[in-house]
VEXVEX-693124 format. One line per 4 residues: number of its first residue (from 1); their letters; for each residue y, x, z of N, C-alpha, C. Coordinates in steps of 0.02 Angstrom, whole numbers, padded with zeros to 5 digits. Layout:
<nodes>
NUM> A> Y/X/Z/Y/X/Z/Y/X/Z ~ ...
</nodes>
This chain:
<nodes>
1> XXXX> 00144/00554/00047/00117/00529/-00016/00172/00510/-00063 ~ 00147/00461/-00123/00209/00459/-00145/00242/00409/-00120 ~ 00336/00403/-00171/00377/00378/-00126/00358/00290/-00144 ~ 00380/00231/-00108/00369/00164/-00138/00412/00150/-00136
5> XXXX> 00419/00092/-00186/00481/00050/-00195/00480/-00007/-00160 ~ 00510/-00009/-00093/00508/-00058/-00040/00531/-00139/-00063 ~ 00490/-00152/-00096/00525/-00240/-00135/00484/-00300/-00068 ~ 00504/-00346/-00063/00470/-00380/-00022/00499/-00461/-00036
9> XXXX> 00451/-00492/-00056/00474/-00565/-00046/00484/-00615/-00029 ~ 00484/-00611/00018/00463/-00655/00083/00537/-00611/00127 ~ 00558/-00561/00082/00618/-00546/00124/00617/-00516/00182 ~ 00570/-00446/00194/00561/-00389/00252/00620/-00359/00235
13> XXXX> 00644/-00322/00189/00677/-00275/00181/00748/-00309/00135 ~ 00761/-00339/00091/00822/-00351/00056/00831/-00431/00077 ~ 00883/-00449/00123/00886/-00522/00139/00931/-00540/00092 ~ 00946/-00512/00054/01007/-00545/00003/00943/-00582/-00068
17> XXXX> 00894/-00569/-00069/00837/-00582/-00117/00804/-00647/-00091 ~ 00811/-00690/-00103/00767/-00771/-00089/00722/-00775/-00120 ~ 00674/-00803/-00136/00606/-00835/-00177/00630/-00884/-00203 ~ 00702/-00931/-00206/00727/-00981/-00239/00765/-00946/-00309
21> XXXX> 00788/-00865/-00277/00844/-00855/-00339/00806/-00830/-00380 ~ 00720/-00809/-00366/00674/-00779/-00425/00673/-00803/-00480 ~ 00654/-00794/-00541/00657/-00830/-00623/00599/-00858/-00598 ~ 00566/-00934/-00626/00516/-00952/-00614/00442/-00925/-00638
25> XXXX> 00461/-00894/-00685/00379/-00827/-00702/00360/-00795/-00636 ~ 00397/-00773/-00602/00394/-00731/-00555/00372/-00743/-00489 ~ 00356/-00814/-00495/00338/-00882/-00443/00267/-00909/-00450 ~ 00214/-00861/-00416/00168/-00883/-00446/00111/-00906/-00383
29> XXXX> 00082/-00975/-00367/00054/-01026/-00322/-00040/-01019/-00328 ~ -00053/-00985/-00259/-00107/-00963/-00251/-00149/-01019/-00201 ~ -00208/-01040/-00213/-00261/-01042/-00147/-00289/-01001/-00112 ~ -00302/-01019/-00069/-00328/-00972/-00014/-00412/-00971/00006
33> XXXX> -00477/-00941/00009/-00520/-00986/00011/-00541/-00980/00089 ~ -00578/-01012/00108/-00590/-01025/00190/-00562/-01105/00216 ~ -00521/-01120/00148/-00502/-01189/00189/-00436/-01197/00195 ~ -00414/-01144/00206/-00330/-01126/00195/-00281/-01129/00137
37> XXXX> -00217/-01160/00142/-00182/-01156/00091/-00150/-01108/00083 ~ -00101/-01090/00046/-00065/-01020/00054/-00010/-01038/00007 ~ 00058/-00974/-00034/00075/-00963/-00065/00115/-00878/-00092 ~ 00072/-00882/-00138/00081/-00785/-00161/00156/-00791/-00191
41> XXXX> 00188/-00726/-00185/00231/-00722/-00225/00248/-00653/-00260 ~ 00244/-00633/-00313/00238/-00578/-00346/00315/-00556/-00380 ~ 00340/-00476/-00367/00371/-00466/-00421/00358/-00377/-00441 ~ 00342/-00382/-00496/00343/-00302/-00548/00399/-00273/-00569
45> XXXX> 00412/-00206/-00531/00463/-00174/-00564/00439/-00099/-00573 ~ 00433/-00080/-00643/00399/-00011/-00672/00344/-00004/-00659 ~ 00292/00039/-00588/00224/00041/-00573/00216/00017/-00519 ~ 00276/-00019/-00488/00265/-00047/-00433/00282/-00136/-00432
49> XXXX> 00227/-00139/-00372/00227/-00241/-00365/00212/-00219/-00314 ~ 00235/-00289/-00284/00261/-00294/-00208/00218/-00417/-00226 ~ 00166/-00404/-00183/00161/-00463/-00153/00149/-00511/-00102 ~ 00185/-00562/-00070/00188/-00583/-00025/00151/-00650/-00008
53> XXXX> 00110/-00654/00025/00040/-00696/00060/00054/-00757/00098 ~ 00059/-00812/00097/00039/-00845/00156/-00008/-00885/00182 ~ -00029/-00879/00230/-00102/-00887/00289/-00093/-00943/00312 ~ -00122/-01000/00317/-00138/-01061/00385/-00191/-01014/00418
57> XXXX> -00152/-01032/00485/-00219/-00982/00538/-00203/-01040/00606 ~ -00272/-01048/00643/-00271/-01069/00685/-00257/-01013/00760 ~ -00193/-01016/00793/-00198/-00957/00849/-00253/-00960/00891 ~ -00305/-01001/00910/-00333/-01008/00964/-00410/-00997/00931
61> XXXX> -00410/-01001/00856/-00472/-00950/00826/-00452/-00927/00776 ~ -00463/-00847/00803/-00457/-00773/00752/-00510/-00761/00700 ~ -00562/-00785/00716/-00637/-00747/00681/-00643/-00770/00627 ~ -00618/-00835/00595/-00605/-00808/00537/-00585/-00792/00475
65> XXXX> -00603/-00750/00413/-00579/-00703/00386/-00555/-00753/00333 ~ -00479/-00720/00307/-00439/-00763/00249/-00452/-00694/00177 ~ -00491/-00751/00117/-00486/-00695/00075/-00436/-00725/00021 ~ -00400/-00693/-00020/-00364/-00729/-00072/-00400/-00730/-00148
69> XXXX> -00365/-00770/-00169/-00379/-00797/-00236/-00368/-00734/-00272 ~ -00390/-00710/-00362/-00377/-00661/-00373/-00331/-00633/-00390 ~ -00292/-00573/-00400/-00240/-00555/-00384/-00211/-00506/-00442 ~ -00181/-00512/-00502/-00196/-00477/-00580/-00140/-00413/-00577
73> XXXX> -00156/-00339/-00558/-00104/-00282/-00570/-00155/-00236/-00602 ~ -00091/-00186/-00641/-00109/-00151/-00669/-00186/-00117/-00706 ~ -00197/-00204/-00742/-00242/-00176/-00765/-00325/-00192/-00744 ~ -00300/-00206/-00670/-00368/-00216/-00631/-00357/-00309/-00595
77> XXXX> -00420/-00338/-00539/-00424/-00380/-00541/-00433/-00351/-00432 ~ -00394/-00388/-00384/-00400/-00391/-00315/-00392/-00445/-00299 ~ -00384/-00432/-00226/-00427/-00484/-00180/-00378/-00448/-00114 ~ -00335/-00485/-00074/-00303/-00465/-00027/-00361/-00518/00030
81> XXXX> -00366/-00470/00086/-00440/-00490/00131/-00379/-00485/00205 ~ -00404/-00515/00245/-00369/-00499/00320/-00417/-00541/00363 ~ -00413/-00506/00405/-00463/-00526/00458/-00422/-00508/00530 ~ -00411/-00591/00532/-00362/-00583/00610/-00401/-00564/00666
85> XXXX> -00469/-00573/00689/-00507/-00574/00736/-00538/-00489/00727 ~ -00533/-00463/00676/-00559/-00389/00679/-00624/-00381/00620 ~ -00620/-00333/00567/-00693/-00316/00542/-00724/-00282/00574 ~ -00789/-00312/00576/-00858/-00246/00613/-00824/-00222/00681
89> XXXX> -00827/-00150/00684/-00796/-00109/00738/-00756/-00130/00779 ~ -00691/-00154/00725/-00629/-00175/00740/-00629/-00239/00804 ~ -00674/-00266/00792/-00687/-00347/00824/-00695/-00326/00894 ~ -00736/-00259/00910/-00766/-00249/00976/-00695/-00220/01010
93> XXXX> -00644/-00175/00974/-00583/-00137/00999/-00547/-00185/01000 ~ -00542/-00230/00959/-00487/-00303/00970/-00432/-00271/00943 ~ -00447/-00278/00869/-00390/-00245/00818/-00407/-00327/00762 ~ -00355/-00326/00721/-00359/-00364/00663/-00346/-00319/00620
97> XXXX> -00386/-00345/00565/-00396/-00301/00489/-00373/-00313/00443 ~ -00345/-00261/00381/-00316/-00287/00309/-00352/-00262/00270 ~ -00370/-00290/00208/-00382/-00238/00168/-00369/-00253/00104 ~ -00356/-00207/00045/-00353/-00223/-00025/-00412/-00226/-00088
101> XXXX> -00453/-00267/-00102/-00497/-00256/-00125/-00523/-00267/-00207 ~ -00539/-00242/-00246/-00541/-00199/-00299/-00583/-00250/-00332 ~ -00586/-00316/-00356/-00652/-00357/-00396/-00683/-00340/-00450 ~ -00630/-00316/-00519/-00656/-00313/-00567/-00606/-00259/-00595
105> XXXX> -00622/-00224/-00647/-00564/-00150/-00665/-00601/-00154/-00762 ~ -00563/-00136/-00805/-00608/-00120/-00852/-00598/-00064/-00857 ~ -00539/-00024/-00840/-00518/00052/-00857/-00630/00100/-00802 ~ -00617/00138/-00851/-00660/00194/-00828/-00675/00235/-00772
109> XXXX> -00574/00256/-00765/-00581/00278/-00702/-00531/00262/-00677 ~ -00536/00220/-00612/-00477/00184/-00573/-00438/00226/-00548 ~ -00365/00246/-00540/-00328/00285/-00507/-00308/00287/-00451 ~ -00304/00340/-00406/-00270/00314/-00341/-00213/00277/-00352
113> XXXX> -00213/00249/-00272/-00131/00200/-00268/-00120/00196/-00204 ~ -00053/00215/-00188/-00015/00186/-00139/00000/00146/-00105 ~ -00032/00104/-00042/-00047/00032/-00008/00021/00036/00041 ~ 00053/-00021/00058/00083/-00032/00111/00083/-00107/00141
117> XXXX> 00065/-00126/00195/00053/-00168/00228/00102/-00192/00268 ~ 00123/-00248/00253/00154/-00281/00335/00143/-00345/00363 ~ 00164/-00362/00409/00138/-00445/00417/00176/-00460/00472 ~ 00171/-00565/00479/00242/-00560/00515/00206/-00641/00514
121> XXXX> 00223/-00676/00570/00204/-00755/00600/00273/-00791/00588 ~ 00256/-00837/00545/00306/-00856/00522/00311/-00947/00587 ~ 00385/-00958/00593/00362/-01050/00609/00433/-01074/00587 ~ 00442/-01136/00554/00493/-01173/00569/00550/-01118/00517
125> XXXX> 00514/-01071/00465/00574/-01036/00420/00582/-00987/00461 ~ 00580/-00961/00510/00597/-00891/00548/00529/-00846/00542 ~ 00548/-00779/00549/00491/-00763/00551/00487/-00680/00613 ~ 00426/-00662/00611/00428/-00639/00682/00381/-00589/00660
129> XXXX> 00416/-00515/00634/00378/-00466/00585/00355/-00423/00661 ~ 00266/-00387/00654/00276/-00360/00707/00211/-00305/00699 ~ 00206/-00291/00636/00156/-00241/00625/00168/-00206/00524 ~ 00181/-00142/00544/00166/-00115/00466/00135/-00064/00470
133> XXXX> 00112/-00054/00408/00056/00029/00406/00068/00032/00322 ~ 00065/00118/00312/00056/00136/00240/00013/00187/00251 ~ -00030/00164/00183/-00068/00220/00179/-00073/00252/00084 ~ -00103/00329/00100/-00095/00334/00008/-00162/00368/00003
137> XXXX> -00166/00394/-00069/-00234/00453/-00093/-00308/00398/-00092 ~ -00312/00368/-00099/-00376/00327/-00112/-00386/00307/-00166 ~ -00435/00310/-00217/-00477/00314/-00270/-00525/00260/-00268 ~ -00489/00208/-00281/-00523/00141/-00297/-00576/00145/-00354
141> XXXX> -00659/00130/-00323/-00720/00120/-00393/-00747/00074/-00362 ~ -00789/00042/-00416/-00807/-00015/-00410/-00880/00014/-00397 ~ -00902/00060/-00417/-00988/00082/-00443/-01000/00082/-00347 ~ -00947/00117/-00294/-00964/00118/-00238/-00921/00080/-00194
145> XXXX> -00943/00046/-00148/-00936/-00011/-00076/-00885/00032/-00050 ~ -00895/00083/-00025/-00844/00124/00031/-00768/00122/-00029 ~ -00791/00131/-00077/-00696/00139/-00127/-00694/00065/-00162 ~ -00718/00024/-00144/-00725/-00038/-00168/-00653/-00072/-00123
149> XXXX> -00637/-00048/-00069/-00595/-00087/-00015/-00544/-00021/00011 ~ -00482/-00036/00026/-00448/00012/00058/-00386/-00034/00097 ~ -00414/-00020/00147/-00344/-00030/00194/-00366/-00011/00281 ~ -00343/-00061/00313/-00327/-00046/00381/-00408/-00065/00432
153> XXXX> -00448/-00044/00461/-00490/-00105/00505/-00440/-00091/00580 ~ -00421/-00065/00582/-00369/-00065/00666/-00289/-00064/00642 ~ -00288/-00139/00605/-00220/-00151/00566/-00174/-00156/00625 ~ -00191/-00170/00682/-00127/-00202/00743/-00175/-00242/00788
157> XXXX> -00166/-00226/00849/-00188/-00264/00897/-00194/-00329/00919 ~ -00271/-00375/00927/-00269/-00423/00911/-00209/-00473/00965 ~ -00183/-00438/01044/-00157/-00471/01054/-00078/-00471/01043 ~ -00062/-00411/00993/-00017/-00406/00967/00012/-00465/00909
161> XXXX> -00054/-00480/00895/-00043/-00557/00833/-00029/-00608/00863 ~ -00069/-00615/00934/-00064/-00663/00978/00002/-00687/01023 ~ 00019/-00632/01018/00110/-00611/01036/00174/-00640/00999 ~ 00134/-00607/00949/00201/-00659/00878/00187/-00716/00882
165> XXXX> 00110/-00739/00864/00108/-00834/00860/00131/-00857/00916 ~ 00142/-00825/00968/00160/-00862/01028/00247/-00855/01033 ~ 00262/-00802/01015/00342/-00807/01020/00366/-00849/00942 ~ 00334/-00834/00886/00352/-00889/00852/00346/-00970/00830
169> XXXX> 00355/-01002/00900/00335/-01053/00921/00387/-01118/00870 ~ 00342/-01163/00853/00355/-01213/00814/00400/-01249/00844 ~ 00465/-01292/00811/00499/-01350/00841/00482/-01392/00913 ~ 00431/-01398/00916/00401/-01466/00968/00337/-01417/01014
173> XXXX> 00365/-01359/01008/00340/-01294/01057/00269/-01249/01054 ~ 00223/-01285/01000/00171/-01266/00953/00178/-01189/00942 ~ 00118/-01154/00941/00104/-01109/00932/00125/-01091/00841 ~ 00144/-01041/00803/00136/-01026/00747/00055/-01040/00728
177> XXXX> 00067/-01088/00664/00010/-01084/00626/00024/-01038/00552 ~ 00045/-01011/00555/00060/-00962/00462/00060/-00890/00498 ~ 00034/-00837/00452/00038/-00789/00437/00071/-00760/00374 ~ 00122/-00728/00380/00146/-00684/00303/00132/-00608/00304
181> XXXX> 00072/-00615/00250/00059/-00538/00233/00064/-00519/00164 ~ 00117/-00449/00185/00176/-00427/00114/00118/-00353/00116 ~ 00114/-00365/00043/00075/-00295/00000/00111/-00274/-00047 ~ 00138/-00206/-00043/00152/-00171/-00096/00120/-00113/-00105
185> XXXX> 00108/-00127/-00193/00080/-00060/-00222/00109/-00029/-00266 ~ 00081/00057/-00258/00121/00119/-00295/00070/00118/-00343 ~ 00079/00115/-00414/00034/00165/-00448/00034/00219/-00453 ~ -00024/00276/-00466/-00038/00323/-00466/00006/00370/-00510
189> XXXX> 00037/00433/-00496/00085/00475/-00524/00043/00458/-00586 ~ -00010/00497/-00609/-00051/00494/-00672/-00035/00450/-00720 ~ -00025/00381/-00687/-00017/00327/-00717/00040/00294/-00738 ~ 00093/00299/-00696/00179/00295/-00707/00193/00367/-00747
193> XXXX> 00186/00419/-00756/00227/00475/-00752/00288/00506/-00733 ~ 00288/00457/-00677/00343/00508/-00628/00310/00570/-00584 ~ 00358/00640/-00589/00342/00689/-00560/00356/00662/-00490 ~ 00303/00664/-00437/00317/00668/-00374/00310/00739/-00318
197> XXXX> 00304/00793/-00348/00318/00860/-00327/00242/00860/-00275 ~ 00264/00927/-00233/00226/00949/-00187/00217/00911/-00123 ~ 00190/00867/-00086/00190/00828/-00046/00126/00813/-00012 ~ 00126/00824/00071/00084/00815/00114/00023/00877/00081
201> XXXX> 00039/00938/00093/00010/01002/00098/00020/01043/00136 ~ -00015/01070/00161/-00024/01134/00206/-00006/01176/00200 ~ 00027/01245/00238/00081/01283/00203/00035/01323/00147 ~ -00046/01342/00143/-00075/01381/00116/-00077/01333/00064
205> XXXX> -00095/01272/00036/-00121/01226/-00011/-00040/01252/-00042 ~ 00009/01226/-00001/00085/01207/-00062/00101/01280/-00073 ~ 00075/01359/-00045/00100/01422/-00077/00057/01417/-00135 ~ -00008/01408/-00136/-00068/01413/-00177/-00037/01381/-00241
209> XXXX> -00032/01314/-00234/-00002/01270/-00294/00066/01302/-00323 ~ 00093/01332/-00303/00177/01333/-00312/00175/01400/-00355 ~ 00104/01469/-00326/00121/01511/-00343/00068/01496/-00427 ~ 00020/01458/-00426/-00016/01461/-00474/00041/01424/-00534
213> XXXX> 00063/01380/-00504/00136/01313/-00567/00178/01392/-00600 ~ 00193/01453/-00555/00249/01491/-00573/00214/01543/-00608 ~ 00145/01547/-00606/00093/01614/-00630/00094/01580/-00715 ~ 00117/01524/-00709/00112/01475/-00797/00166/01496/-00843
217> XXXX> 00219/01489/-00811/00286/01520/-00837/00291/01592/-00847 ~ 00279/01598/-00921/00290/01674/-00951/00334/01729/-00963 ~ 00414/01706/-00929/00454/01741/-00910/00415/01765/-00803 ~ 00413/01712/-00790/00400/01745/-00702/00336/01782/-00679
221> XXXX> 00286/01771/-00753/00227/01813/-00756/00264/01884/-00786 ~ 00296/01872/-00825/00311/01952/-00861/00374/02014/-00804 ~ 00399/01958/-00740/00420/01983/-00717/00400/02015/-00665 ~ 00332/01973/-00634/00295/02005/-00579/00245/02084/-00622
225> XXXX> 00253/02075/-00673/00201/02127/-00708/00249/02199/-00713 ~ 00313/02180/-00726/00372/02238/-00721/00379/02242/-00666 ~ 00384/02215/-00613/00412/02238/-00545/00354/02267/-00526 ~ 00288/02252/-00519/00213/02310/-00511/00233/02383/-00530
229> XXXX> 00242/02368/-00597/00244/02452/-00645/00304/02487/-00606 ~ 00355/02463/-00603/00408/02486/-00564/00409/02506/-00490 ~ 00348/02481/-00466/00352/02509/-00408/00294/02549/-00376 ~ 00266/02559/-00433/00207/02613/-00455/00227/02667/-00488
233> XXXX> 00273/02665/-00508/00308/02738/-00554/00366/02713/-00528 ~ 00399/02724/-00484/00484/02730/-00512/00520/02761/-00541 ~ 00493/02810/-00564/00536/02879/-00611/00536/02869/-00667 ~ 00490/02824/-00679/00453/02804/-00762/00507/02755/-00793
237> XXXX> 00536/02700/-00750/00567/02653/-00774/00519/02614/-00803 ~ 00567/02556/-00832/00491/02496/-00843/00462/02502/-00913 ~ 00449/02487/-00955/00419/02506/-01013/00453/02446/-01070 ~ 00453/02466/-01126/00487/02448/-01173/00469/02384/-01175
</nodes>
């Protein structure tokens, strides 16, 4: 899919980047609802934002679900959802769930976007990253439920969560109570206008595309039309 710009604030990927050295715009203090406190942290660079979540979760009950406060990109209005104990299906396989969810849009037609997920049990300032997933090509609408939500229901195994809160054990030997879940999103080529080429096609889909992009260009059309004649007459030579 396309490529993302791996920003993370909470500090997955660039440890030289703090949430102290951010400009204070860029610092922005979320609730959580369920009962939980939290704190979001957002930063925008071109079509991409990258934001970072944090969860009070009790380890010893999963079931239930943390939704966030609303969440303002490009244009549209979300809702970052996780469900440590599992959605639906998920609950019976003993998976925990993410998802990104779509509240309010005024644009007409929502564009795909590029999701990437990670998450990580934080205690005591350390943290204990132990699940990511990306996914792309989804066509967020509001008119239907199924494109209303996009992300993971078998985000990582529930005793895989249970794993981190337990190895990221608090000062005085306490289980992790926080969760940090980092979302970054791509906007849609359409929508940035960056060319992102031929990508995740089949060899027949990317000849199909490649030969129809070159059938456009009126020098490589006029040349496949001479090399025909030419090799239908060769005595003839090609024509004026």
């Amino acid at each position: 899919g396309s490529m993302m710009l791996p920003l993370q604030l909470v500090l997955l990927l660039f440890p030289m980047l703090s949430q102290s050295a951010l400009p204070p715009s860029l610092r922005t203090p979320f609730t959580w609802s369920g009962g939980s406190t939290g704190l979001a942290t957002a930063l925008a660079v071109g079509g991409h934002q990258s934001f970072s979540c944090r969860f009070q979760i009790d380890p010893n009950d999963l079931g239930a679900s943390l939704v966030s406060e609303d969440l303002e990109w490009g244009g549209a209005t979300w809702q970052l959802v996780l469900f440590p104990g599992g959605y639906k299906t998920a609950e019976d396989t003993g998976h925990a769930s993410v998802f990104l969810r779509l509240v309010a849009d005024d644009r007409p037609h929502p564009l795909p976007r590029s999701l990437g997920f990670s998450i990580r049990a934080r205690a005591d300032g350390a943290d204990t990253p132990f699940a990511r997933r990306q996914c792309s090509g989804h066509a967020f609408a509001l008119s239907s439920p199924t494109a209303r939500s996009w992300g993971f229901k078998q985000f990582c195994r529930r005793e895989e969560l249970h794993k981190a809160l337990s190895s990221a054990q608090q000062g005085h030997g306490d289980m992790a109570r926080e969760l940090v879940l980092d979302l970054t999103l791509d906007a849609a080529a359409a929508e940035d206008g960056t060319p992102r080429g031929l990508t995740n096609m089949g060899n027949t889909c990317y000849m199909n595309s490649l030969l129809q992009s070159l059938y456009h260009i009126p020098a490589f059309r006029e040349g496949l039309l001479l090399a025909a004649a030419s090799s239908e007459a060769p005595s003839q030579g090609s024509p004026a």
